[in-house]
C-alpha positions in Angstrom: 100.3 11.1 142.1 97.1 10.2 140.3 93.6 11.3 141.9 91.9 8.6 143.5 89.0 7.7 141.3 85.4 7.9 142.3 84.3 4.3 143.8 81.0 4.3 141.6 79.6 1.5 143.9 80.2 3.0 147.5 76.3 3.2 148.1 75.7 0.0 146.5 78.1 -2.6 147.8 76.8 -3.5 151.1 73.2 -4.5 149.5 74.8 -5.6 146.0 74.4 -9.6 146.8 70.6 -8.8 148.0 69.5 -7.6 144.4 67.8 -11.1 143.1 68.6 -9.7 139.5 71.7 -9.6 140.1 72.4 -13.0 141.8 70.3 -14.9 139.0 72.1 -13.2 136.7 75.8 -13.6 137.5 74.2 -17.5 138.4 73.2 -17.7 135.1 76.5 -16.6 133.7 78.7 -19.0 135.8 76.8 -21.8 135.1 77.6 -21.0 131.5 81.0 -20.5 132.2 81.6 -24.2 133.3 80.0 -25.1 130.6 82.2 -23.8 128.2 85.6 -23.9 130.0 87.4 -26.4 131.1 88.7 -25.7 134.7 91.4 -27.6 136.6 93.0 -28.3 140.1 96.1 -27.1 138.9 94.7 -23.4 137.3 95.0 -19.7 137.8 92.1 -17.4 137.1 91.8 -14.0 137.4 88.4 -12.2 137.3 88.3 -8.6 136.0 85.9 -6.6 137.9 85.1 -9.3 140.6 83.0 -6.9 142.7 81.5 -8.8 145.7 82.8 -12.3 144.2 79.7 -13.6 143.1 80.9 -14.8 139.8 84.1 -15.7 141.0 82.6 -17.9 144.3 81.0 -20.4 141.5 84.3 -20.6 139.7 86.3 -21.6 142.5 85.7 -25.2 143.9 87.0 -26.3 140.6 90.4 -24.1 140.1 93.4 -23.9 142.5 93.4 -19.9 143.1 91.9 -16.8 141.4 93.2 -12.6 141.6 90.6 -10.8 142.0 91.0 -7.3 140.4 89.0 -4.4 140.9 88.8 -0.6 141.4 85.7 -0.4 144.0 87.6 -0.3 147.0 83.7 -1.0 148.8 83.0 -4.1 146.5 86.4 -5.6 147.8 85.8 -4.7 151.0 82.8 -7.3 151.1 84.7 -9.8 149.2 86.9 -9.1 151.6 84.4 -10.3 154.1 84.1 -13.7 152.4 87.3 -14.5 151.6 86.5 -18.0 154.2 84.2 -19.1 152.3 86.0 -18.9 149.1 86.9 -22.8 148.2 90.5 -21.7 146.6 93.4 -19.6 147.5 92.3 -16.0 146.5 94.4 -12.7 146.4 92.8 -9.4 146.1 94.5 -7.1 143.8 92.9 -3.0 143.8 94.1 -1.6 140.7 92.9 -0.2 137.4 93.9 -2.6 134.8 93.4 0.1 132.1 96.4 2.1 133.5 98.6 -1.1 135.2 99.2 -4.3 134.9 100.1 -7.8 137.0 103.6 -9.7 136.5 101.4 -12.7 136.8 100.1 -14.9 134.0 97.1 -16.3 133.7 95.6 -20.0 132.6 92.0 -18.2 132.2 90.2 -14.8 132.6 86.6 -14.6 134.0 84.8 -11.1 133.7 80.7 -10.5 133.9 79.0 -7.1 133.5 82.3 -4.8 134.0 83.5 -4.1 130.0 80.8 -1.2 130.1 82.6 0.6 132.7 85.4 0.4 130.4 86.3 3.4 127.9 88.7 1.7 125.6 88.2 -2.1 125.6 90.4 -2.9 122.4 93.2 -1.9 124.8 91.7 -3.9 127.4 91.4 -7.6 125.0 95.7 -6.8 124.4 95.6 -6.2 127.9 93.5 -9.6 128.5 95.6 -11.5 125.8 99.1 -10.3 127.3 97.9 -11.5 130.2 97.1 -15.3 129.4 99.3 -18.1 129.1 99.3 -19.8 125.8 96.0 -21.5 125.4 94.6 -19.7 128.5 91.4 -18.9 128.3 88.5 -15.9 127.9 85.1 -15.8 129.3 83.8 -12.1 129.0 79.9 -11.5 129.9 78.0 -8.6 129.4 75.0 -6.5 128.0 73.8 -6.7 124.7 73.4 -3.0 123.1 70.7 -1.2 125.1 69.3 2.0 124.8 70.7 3.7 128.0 67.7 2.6 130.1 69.7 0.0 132.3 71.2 1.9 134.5 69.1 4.2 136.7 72.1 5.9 138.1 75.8 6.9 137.5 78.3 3.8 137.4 81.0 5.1 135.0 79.3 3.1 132.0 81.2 4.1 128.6 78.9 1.7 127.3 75.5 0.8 126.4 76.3 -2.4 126.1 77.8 -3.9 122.9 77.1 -5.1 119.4 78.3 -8.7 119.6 79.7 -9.2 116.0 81.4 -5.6 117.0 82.8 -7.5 120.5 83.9 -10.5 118.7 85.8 -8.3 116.3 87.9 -6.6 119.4 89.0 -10.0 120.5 89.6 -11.3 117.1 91.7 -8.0 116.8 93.7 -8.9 120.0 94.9 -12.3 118.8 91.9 -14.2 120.1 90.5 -17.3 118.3 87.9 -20.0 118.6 85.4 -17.3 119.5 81.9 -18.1 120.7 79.3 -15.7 121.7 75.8 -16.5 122.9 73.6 -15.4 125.7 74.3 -16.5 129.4 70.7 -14.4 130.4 68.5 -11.9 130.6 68.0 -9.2 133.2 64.1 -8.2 134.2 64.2 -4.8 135.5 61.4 -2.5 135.5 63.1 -0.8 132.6 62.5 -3.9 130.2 64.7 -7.3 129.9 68.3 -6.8 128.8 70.1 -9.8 127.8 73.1 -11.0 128.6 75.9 -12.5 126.6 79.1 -14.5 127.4 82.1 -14.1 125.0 84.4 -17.2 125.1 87.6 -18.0 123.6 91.7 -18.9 123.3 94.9 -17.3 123.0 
């Protein structure tokens, strides 16, 4: 039996939608998102570390049901709480992606400011492209390189964020194409402003 793993945001879930960095943030990234994609009636979304469901709440009115898939048995535990207010059908699903997988496929995957809590993310963009149906759909956000500074405590980050010709290159690896990367926003904390990018592209 594997250990359970350490739910990094125990202490942090119950406030997490009360941060105002956080909210703009994830705001700024959805609004990019449907920008960029084109969501439908008919689709299937899953969002990779969907937390308390604020990036996944924007995506909804417009797509016909999303999986939700994350470790934090506390984060889901508020989405949880939500789940009402959701506009789509939405299924909860707590697993680690990095070790096991979903028999479902996929018309687009949503992800904002989890792929530095990854350790391996090439394995994670197969994972990702497995995952999609043909032409599905990838819209990754997350921290340009940083020096360590943004977070204040321990998370599991493998990451100070990412290079973004390096992140590119890990999709392209994984069969993605008509890659685009630009920044969604930037994060004021105390620390200094850490912007944000959103990866988007096509199997």
């Amino acid at each position: 039996m594997t250990p359970k793993q350490k739910d990094y945001f125990a202490e942090k879930a119950e406030n997490f939608d009360k941060q105002a960095s956080t909210t703009q943030n994830v705001g700024n990234i959805g609004a990019l998102i449907l920008k960029e994609l084109s969501f439908s009636s008919k689709m299937s979304v899953m969002d990779f570390g969907s937390g308390t469901g604020l990036l996944l709440s924007q995506i909804a009115p417009f797509v016909s049901e999303i999986t939700a898939v994350d470790i934090s048995a506390s984060m889901n535990g508020v989405l949880r709480s939500k789940m009402n207010s959701i506009n789509c059908k939405l299924h909860l699903v707590e697993l680690d992606l990095t070790k096991e997988t979903l028999d479902t496929k996929f018309d687009a995957i949503i992800s904002s400011m989890t792929m530095h809590h990854i350790e391996h993310v090439q394995g994670l963009f197969n994972k990702f492209y497995s995952l999609l149906n043909d032409d599905g759909t990838i819209a990754i956000a997350d921290l340009d390189k940083e020096d360590g500074s943004f977070h204040s405590e321990d998370t599991g980050v493998f990451h100070h964020g990412f290079n973004r010709s390096e992140f590119i290159q890990l999709a392209k690896n994984a069969g993605f194409k008509d890659l685009k990367i630009q920044t969604a926003s930037i994060i004021n904390k105390p620390t200094g402003n850490y912007p944000v990018f959103l990866l988007t592209g096509k199997k």
